[in-house]
C-alpha positions, 0 to 999 in steps of 0.5 A, a space after each residue: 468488486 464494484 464496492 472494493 473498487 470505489 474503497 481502493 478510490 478512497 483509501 488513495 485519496 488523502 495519502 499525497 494531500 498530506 505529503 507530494 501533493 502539500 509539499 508542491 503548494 507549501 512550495 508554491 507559497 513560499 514556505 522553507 525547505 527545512 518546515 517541507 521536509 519536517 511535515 513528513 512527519 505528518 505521516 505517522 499515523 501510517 506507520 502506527 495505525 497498529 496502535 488503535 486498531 485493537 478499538 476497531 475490533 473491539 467495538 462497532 457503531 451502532 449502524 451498518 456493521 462492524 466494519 461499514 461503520 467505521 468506514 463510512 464515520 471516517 469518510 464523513 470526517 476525511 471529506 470535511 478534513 479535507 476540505 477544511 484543508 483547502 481553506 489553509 494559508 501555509 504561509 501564514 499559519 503553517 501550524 494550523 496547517 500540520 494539524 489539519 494534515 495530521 487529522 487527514 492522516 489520521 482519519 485516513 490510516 484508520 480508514 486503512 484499518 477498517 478497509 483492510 479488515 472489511 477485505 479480509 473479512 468479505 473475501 473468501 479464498 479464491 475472490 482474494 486475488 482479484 479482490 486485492 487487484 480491484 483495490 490496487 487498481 482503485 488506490 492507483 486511479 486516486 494517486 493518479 488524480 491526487 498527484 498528477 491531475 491536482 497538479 495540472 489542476 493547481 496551475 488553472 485554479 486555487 489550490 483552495 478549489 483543489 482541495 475542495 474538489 477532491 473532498 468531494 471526490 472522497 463521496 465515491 468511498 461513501 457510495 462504496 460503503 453503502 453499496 458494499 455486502 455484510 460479511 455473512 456469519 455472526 462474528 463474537 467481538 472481543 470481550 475488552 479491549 485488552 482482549 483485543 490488545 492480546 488475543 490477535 497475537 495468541 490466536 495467530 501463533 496459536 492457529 499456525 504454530 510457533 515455528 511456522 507463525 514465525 517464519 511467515 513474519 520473517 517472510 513478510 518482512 523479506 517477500 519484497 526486499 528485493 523489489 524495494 531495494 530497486 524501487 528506492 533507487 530507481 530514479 537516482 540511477 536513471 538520472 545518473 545515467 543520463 536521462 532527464 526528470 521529464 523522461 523519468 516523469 512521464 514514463 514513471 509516473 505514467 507507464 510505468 504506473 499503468 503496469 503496476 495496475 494491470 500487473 495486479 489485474 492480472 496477478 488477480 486474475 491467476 491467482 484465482 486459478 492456481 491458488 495463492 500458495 503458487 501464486 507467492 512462488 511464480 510471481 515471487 520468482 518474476 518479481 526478482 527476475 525482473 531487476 535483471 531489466 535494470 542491471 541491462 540498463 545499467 550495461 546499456 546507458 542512456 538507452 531511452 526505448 530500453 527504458 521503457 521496456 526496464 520500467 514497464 516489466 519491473 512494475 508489471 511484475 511488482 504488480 503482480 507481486 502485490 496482487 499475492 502478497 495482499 491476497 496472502 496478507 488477508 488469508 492469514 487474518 482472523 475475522 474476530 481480529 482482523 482490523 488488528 491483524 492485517 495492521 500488525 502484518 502491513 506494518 511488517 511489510 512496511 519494514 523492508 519498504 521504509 527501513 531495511 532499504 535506507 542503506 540502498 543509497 551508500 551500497 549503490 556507491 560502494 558497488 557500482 550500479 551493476 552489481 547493486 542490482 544483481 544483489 536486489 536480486 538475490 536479496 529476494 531470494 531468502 524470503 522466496 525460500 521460506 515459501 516450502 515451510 509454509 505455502 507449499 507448491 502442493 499444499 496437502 489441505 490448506 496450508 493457512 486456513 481463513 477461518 469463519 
């Protein structure tokens, strides 16, 4: 757990370097808004890493495992990435700049793949919850220190000195790396890389079932529909409705994300009691009952200590969300495929986040606030009815086996 903490750390680390955390010093240099808004491209990587994750199971370096190995190679390569990073100047090489942030963002959603694939081949079933809510914690305590405290940091010192410190920071992922267990058994790598291509799609309809194996992608995509469709348009209608950035900041950004780690904590801590198939129903359930905070602020206005209470539930109980919803993710992985697997299901669950929301905007202006909210809410509700076919509330054996 201690291991899964300081690589949660580390996966966190580069994320707002190439985006929040850049766009503040690009700023601050004089760049224009037009070049700003075009290095979100930088972040693809991101949303393609399911691309090459097939060469992570395919092949292993020839130190510390499968999975260790790749691990620490590419935190070697973040620190220097970052660092070198440091030593850019926006406003008058912005070109060398994007691709220095495209190698950050690389080397970081690679990292991500053999992260995710290091959880679920180490974990079994009734360490998954506090193992993903360990890992949660760690990545928020990152974005912490990479967006608010670089911030803070970049009004007293360089931002060449920022950026030089939190690559000595990244050093945290390697001591995880180092201090972190060998999953137990031999493991039979794929034969080819198109073994490795293919096979992780096979296997996993093969060993679920057509019918069902398609009904938990349906419900990847839908598990937290409701959740980021409120989370999308969360800070638009609290300015909206009176309250300034400086409110939304320090109880957003703050409080707010204080709940979102201890509500993974917590999911963590229950689901190793009751399971994870419970676990997807109770917090599910809590997940969409929790947008009625916001429609009872949309009734009430400009109510600051009713504010508090809306941002601290919703993300408590968002966070207990992850907690299953990651926990569910690793138990579906094949350890032979694993790298390739949780990338293909991560990228999945990225579509209700990224895509499926971007109509939220013109559906809030169509309905009022009010109503926006109380379809966030039965927005959740189709991917919680596809629970019964494949995570039942009294499973027989186990349901969605995590085989060896």
């Amino acid at each position: 757990m201690v291991a899964l903490l300081l690589l949660g750390v580390s996966s966190g680390l580069p994320l707002l370097l190439t985006s929040k955390t850049l766009q503040a010093w690009m700023t601050v240099e004089g760049v224009d808004l037009k070049s700003i808004g075009l290095f979100s491209l930088v972040a693809l990587p991101y949303s393609l890493k399911f691309l090459w994750a097939p060469i992570l199971d395919r092949f292993a370096l020839p130190f510390l495992g499968r999975r260790r190995g790749w691990l620490i190679a590419l935190q070697i390569g973040l620190i220097l990435a970052i660092a070198f990073m440091g030593f850019q100047q926006p406003a008058q090489a912005l070109q060398l700049l994007a691709i220095n942030a495209l190698f950050v963002a690389f080397f970081s959603a690679t990292q991500d793949i053999a992260g995710d694939a290091y959880r679920a081949d180490i974990l079994a079933e009734k360490e998954m919850g506090a193992g993903a809510a360990v890992f949660v914690l760690g990545y928020r305590v990152a974005l912490l220190i990479t967006g608010s405290l670089a911030l803070i940091l970049a009004d007293r010192i360089s931002w060449t000195s920022v950026y030089l410190l939190i690559a000595s920071v990244m050093i945290v992922g390697v001591i995880g790396t180092l201090i972190a267990p060998e999953p137990e058994g031999h493991i039979q790598l794929p034969a080819s890389l198109s073994e490795a291509v293919l096979l992780p799609f096979g296997e996993f309809f093969q060993r679920l079932g057509a019918l069902t194996g398609f009904f938990i992608l349906c419900f990847i995509v839908l598990y937290k529909l409701g959740d980021a469709l409120v989370n999308n348009m969360s800070t638009p209608f609290l300015l909206q409705i009176g309250f300034t950035q400086t409110d939304i900041g320090a109880i957003q950004g703050g409080m707010g994300l204080i709940a979102t780690i201890v509500g993974a904590l917590v999911g963590g801590a229950i689901l190793s009691k009751i399971g994870i198939n419970r676990s997807l129903w109770l917090f599910g359930g809590l997940q969409a009952i929790s947008n009625l905070a916001y429609f009872m602020q949309a009734q009430l206005g400009r109510n600051y200590p009713f504010m508090v209470l809306t941002i601290n539930i919703e993300n408590f109980c968002a966070g207990l969300g992850t907690a299953a919803f990651v926990a569910f993710l690793m138990s579906l992985c094949n350890q032979r495929f694993s790298a390739t697997q949780y990338a293909l299901l991560s990228s999945l669950m990225a579509v209700s986040r990224d895509i499926l929301v971007a109509p939220a905007g013109a559906l809030a202006e169509a309905t009022g606030w009010s109503l926006f909210f109380i379809i966030s809410i039965v927005a959740a509700i189709p991917g919680l009815l596809l629970l019964p076919v494949f995570a039942p509330w009294n499973p027989k054996p186990v349901t969605v086996p995590k085989p060896r």
